[in-house]
C-alpha positions as CSV (number, residue, x, y, z in Angstrom):
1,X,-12.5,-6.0,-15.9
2,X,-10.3,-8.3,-13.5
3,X,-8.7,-5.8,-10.8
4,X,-4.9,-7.0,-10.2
5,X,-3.1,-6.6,-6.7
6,X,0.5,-4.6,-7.6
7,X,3.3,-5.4,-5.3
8,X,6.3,-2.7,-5.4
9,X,9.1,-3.7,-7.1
10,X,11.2,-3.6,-4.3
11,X,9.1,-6.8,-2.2
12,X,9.7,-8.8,-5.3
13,X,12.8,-10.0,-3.6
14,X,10.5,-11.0,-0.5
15,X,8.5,-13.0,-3.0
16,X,10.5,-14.9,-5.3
17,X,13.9,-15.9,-4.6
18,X,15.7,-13.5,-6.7
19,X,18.0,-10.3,-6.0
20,X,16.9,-6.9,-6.2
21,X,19.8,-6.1,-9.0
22,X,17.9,-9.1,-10.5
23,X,14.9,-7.6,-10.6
24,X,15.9,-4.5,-11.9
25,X,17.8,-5.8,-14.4
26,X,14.8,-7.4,-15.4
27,X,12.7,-4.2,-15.1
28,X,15.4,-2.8,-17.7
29,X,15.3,-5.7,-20.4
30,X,11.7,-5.5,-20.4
31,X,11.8,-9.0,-19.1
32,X,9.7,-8.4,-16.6
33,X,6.0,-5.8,-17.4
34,X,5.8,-3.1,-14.7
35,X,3.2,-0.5,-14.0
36,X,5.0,2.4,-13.5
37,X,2.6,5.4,-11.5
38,X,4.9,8.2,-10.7
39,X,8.1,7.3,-9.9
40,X,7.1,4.1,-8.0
41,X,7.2,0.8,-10.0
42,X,5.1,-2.3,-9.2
43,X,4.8,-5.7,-10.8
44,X,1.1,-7.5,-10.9
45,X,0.5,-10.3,-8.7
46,X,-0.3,-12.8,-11.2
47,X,2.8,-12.1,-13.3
48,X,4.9,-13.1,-9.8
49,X,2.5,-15.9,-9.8
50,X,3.4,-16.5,-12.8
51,X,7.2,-16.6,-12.9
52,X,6.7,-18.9,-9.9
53,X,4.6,-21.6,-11.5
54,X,6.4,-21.4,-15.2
55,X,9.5,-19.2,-14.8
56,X,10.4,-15.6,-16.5
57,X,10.4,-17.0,-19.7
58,X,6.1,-17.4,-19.5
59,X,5.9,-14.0,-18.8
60,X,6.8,-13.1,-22.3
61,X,2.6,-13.8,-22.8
62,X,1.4,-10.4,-20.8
């Protein structure tokens, strides 16, 4: 099983030129998958890597 890296919600900002009421917006369309451990969200690496190669719209595949 391929082990992903989870970046916290919150540094998606850092990593893709987007705002954070962006992201959660996202987050709350389901437009973007999360892993959710507590109260802490986080987004997997390759799904940022993802957006930045092909845009949100490729991340409907995960």
């Amino acid at each position: 099983m391929k082990r992903s890296n989870l970046i916290a919600a919150k540094q998606v900002p850092q990593i893709i030129p987007v705002s954070m009421p962006t992201v959660r917006s996202w987050i709350f369309q389901e437009k973007l998958p999360v892993v959710r451990l507590g109260r802490r969200v986080f987004v997997k690496e390759e799904v940022l890597e993802k957006i930045m190669a092909e845009g949100l719209d490729s991340v409907e595949s995960f």
